[in-house]
VOKOL-126309 format. One record per residue (C-alpha): residue number from 1; residue in one letter; x, y, z. Coordinates in pm, 1 decimal. Example, Ala and Ser with C-alpha at 12.3 -4.5 7.8 and 13.67 -1.06 7.14 Angstrom:
2
1	A	1230.0	-450.0	780.0
2	S	1367.0	-106.0	714.0
END
This chain:
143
1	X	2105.7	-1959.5	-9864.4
2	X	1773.7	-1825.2	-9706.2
3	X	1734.8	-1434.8	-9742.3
4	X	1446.8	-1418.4	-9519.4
5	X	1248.3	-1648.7	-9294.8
6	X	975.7	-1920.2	-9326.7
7	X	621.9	-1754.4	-9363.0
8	X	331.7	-1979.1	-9364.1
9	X	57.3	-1765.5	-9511.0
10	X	257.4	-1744.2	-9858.8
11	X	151.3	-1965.4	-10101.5
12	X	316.8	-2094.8	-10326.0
13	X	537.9	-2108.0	-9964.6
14	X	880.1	-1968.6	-10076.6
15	X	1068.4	-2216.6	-9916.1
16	X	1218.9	-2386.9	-9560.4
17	X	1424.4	-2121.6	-9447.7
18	X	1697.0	-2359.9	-9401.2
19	X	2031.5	-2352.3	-9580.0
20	X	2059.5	-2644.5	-9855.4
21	X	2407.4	-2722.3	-10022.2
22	X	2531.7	-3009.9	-10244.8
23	X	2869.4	-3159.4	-10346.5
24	X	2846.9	-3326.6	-10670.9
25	X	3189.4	-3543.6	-10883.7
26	X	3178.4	-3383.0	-11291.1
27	X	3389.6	-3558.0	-11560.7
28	X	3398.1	-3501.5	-11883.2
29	X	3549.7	-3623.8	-12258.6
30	X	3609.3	-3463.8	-12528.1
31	X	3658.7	-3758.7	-12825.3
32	X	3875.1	-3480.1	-13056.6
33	X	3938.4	-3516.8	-13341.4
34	X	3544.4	-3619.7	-13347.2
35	X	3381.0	-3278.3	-13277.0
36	X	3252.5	-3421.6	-12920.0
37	X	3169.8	-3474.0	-12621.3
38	X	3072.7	-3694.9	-12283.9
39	X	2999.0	-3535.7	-11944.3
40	X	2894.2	-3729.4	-11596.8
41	X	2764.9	-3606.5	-11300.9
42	X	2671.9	-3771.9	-10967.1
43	X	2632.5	-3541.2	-10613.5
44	X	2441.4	-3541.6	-10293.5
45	X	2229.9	-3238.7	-10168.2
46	X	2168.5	-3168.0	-9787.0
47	X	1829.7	-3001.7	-9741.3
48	X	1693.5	-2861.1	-9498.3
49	X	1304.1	-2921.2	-9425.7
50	X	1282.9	-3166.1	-9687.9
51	X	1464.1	-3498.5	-9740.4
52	X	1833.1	-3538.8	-9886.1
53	X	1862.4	-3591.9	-10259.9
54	X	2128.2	-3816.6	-10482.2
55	X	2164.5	-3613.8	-10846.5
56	X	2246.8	-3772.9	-11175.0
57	X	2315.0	-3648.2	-11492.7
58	X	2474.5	-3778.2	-11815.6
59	X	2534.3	-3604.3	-12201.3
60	X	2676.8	-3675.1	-12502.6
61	X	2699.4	-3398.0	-12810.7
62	X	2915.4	-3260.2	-13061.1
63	X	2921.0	-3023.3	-13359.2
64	X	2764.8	-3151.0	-13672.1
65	X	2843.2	-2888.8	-13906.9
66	X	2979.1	-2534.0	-13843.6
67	X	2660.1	-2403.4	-13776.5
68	X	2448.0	-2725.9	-13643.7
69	X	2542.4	-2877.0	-13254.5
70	X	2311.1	-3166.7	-13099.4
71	X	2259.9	-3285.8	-12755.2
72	X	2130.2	-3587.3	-12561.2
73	X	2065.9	-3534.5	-12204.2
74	X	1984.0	-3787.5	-11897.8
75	X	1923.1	-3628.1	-11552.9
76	X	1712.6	-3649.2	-11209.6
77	X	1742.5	-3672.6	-10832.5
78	X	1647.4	-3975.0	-10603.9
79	X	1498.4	-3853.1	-10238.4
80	X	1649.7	-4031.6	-9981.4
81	X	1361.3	-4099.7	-9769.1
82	X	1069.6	-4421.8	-9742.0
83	X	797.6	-4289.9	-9969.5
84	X	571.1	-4436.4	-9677.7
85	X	695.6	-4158.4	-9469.0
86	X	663.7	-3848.8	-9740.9
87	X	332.6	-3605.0	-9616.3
88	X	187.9	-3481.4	-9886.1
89	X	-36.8	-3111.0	-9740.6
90	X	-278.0	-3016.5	-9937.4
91	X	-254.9	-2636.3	-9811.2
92	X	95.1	-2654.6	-10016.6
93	X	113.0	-2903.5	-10275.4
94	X	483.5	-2796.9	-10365.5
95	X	553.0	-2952.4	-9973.1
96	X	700.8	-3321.7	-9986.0
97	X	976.7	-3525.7	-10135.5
98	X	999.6	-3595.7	-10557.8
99	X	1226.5	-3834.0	-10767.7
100	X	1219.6	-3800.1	-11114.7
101	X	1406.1	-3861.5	-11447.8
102	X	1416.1	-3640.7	-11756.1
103	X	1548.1	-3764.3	-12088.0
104	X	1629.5	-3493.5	-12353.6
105	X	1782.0	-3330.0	-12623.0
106	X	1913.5	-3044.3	-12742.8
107	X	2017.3	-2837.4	-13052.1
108	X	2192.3	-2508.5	-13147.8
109	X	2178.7	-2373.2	-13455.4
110	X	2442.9	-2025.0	-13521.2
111	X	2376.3	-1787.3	-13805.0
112	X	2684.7	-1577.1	-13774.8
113	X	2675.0	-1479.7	-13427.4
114	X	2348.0	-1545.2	-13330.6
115	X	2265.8	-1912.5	-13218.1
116	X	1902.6	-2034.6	-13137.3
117	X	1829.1	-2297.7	-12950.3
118	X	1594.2	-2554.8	-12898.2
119	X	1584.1	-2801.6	-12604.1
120	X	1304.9	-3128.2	-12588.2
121	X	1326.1	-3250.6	-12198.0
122	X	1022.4	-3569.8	-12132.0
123	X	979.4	-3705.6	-11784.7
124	X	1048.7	-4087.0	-11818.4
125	X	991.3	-4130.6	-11457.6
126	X	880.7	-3975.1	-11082.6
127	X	697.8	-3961.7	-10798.0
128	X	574.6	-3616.0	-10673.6
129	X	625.3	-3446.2	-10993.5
130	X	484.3	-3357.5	-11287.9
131	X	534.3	-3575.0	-11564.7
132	X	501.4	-3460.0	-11897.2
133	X	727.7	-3308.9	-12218.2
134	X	881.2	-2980.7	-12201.6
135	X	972.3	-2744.9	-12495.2
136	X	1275.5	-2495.7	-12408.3
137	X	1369.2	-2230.4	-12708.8
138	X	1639.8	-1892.8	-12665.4
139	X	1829.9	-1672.4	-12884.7
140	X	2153.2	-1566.6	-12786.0
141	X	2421.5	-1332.6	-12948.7
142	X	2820.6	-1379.7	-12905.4
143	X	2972.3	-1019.0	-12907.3
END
């Protein structure tokens, strides 16, 4: 929800000033006594200034060990508009319509009760995106 309204001197702009909202279906599996998992995810997002979106996303994982857990990832989001139509302005090049598709893993590894983490995502697909491979890393700390 917009905090503030559209300006067009900022750059990179900092949005439409429109409200956006989505609705999206999540299911999930776990395969116990295997130490895993299956998740789905399909949803539509309204937006406002730009065109409507479908989202995807699909994982599998599980625990390998006590300490190791691994991840396989599938996500993206389709515009719903004629790429004919999408106006691309140079002023803003963050301005127009993207669908893309990211494939990726993940894995965690805990030493007592610190974990670290380590995600690969790679851009399989798009238009109006940047393609290319994306390292992720964090450190977190259950209390």
């Amino acid at each position: 929800m917009p905090l503030y309204s559209q300006s067009q001197f900022a750059s990179p702009s900092l949005g439409t000033a429109k409200f956006d909202g989505d609705i999206r279906v999540l299911l999930g599996r776990s395969f116990w006594p295997i130490p895993g998992y299956g998740t789905a995810e399909f949803g539509y997002r309204r937006r406002g200034g730009f065109a409507d979106q479908l989202i995807y996303s699909a994982e599998i994982g599980g625990t390998f060990t006590n300490r190791v857990d691994a991840q396989i990832r599938v996500s993206g989001e389709n515009s719903r508009i004629d790429p004919s139509l999408v106006v691309i302005n140079p002023a803003n090049p963050n301005f127009g319509d993207q669908d893309f598709m990211n494939l990726g893993g993940g894995l965690a590894i805990k030493a007592d009760k610190i974990s670290f983490t380590f995600d690969l995502i790679h851009t399989i697909a798009g238009r109006n995106t940047a393609k290319g491979t994306y390292l992720g890393a964090g450190v977190s700390h259950a209390w």
